[in-house]
PAZAMAR-539705 format. One record per residue (C-alpha): z, x, y; residue number from 1. Coordinates in Angstrom, 3 decimals. Layout:
BEGIN
node up = Z east = X north = Y resi = NUM $
...
***
This chain:
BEGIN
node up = 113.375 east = 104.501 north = 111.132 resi = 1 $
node up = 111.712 east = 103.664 north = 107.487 resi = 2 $
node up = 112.390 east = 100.399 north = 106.051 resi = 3 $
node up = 115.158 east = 100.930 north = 102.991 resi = 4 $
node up = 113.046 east = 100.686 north = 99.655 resi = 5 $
node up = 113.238 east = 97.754 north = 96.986 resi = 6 $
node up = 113.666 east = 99.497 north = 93.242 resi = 7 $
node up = 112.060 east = 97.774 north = 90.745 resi = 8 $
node up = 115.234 east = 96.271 north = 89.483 resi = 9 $
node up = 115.699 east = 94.818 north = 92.630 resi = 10 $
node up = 112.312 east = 93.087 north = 92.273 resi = 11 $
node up = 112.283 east = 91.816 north = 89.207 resi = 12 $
node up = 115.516 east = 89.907 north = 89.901 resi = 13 $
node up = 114.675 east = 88.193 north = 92.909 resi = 14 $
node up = 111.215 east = 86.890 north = 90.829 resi = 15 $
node up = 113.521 east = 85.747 north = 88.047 resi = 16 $
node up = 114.889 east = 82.999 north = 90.823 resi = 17 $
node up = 111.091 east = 82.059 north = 91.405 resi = 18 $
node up = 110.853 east = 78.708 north = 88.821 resi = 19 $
node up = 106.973 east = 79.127 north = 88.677 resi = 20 $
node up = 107.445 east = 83.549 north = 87.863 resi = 21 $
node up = 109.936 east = 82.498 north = 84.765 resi = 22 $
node up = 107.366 east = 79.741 north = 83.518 resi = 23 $
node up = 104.559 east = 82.157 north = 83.868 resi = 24 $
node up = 106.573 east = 85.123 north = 81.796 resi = 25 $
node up = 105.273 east = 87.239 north = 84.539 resi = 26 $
node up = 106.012 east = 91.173 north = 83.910 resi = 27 $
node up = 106.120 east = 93.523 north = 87.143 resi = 28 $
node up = 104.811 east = 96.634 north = 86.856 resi = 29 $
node up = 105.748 east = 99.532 north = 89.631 resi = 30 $
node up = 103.977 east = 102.547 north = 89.785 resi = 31 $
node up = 104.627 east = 104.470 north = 93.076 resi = 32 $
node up = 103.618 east = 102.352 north = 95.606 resi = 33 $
node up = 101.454 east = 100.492 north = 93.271 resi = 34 $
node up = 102.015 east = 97.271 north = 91.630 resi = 35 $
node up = 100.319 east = 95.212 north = 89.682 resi = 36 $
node up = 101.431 east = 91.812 north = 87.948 resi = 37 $
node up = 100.847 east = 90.580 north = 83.986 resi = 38 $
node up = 100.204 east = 87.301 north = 83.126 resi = 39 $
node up = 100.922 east = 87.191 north = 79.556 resi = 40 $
node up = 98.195 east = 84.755 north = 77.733 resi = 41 $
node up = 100.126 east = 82.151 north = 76.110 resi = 42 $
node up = 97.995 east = 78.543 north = 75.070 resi = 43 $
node up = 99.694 east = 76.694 north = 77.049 resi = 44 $
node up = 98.029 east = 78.408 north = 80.380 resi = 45 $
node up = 94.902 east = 76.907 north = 79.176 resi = 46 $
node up = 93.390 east = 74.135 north = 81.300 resi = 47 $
node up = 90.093 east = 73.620 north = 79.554 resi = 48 $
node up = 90.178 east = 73.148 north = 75.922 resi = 49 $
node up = 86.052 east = 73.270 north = 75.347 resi = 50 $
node up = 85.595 east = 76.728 north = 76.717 resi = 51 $
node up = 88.775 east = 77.966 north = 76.702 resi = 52 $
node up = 89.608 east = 78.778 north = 80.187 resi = 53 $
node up = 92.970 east = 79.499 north = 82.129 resi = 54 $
node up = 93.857 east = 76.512 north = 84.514 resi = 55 $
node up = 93.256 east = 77.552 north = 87.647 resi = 56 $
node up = 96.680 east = 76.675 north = 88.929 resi = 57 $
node up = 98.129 east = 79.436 north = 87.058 resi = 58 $
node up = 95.773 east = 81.857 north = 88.584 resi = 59 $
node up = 96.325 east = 80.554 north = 92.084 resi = 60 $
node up = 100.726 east = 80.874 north = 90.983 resi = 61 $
node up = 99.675 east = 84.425 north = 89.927 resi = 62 $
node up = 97.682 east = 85.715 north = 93.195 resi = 63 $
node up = 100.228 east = 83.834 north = 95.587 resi = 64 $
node up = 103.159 east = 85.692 north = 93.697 resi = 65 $
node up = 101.682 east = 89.433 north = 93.150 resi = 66 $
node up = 100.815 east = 89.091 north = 97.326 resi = 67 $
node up = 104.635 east = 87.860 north = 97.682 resi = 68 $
node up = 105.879 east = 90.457 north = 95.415 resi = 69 $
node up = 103.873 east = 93.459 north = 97.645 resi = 70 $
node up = 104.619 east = 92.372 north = 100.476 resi = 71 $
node up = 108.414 east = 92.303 north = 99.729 resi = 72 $
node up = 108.219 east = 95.914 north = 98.716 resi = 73 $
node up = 105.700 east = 96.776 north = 102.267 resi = 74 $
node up = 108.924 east = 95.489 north = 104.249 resi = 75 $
node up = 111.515 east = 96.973 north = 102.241 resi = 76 $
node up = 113.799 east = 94.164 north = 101.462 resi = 77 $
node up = 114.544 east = 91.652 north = 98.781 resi = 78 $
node up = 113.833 east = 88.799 north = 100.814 resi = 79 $
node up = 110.412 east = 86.948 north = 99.897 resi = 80 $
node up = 108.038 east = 86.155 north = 102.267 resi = 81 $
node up = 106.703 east = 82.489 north = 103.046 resi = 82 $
node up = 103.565 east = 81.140 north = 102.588 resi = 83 $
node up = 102.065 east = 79.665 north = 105.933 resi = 84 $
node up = 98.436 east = 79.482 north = 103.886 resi = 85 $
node up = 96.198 east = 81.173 north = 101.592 resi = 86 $
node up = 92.716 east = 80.317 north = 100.287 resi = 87 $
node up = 91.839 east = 81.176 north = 96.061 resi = 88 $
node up = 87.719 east = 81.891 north = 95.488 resi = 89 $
node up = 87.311 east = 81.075 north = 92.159 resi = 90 $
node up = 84.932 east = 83.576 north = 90.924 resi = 91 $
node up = 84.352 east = 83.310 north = 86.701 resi = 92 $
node up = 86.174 east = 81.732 north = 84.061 resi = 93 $
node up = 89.987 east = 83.139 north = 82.941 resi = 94 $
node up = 89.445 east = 83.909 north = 79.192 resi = 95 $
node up = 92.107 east = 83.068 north = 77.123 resi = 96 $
node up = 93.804 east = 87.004 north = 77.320 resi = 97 $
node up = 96.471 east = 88.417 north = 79.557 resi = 98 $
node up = 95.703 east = 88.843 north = 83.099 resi = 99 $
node up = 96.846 east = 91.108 north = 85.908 resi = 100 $
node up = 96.815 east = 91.073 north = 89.635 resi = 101 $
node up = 97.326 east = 93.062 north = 92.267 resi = 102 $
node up = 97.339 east = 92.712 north = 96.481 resi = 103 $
node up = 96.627 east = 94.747 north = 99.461 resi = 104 $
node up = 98.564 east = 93.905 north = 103.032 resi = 105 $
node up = 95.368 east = 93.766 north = 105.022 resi = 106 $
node up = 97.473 east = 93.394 north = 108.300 resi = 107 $
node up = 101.640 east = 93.386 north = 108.465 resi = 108 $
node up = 102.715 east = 92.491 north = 111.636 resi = 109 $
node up = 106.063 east = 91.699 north = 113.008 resi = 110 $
node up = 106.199 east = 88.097 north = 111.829 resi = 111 $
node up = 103.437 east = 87.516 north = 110.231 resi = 112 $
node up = 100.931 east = 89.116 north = 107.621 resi = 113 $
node up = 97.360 east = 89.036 north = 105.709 resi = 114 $
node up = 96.987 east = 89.618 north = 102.472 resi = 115 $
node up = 94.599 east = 90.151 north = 99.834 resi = 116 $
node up = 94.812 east = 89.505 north = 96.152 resi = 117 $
node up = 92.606 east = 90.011 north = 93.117 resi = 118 $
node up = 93.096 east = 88.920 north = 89.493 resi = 119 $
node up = 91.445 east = 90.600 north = 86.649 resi = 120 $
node up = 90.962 east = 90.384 north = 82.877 resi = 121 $
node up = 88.865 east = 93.589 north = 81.416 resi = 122 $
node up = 88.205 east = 95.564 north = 84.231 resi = 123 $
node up = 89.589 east = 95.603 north = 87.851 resi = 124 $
node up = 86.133 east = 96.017 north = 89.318 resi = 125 $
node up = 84.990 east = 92.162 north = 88.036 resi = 126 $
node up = 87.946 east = 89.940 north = 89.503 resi = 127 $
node up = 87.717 east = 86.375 north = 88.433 resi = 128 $
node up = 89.948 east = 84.907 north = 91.579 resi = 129 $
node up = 90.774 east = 86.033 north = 94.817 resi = 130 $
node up = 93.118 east = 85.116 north = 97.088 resi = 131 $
node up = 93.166 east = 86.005 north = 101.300 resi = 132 $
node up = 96.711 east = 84.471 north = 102.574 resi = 133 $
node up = 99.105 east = 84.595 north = 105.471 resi = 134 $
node up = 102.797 east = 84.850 north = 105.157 resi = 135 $
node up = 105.351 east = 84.180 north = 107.221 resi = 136 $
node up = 107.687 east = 87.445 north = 106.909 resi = 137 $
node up = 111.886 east = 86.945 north = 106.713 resi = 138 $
node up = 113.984 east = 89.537 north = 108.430 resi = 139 $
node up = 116.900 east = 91.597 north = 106.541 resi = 140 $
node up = 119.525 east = 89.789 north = 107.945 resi = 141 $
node up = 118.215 east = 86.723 north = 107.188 resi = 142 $
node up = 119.214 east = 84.646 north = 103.693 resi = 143 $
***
């Protein structure tokens, strides 16, 4: 039996209850099976002045939601995930543009699952953070 599917709909308003999604102005974008997160560039996300770069918190808020957000579509419910832990490589600077991310279930087990996460600027082959995590998954019947 196939796991019921999340629309987009249903997506986007379960992230609109996420405090950190709403700050961010984060935009989903579902293609298929495929989706990838927008992080809007906005001055405020900017965490050091002299070069400018994005604050690396944001980034971190980004990766951490767009592995969230896939795995709630993988299982086919509206219920989000915990994080148990996850680990951001900080690979260049985030230039002061919009930035997307997207994340691959490395391993979706019964209760738990891996996931990987890059975020991009100008092309997805040069990420500039990364993010390997485990979540903690919720069942259907759970609130």
């Amino acid at each position: 039996m196939s796991a019921p599917s999340v629309t987009e709909a249903q997506l986007r308003e379960r992230f609109l209850t996420v405090p950190f999604a709403r700050f961010l102005d984060i935009d989903l974008d579902l293609r298929g099976d495929e989706l990838t997160i927008v992080m809007p560039y906005r001055e405020d996300l900017i965490g050091n002045v002299m070069l400018p770069a994005l604050h690396g918190g944001t980034l971190g808020a980004l990766l951490e939601l767009v592995a969230v957000a896939t795995l709630t579509l993988k299982q086919g419910h509206a219920h989000l995930p915990k994080t148990i832990d996850i680990t951001i490589d900080y690979l260049r600077s985030g230039r002061p543009v919009d930035t997307y991310a997207r994340a691959q279930v490395t391993r979706l087990g019964r209760r738990i699952a891996s996931v990987r996460a890059e975020a991009w600027q100008f092309e997805r082959s040069d990420p500039i953070a990364a993010l390997n995590g485990h979540f903690l998954l919720t069942q259907a019947d759970a609130s």
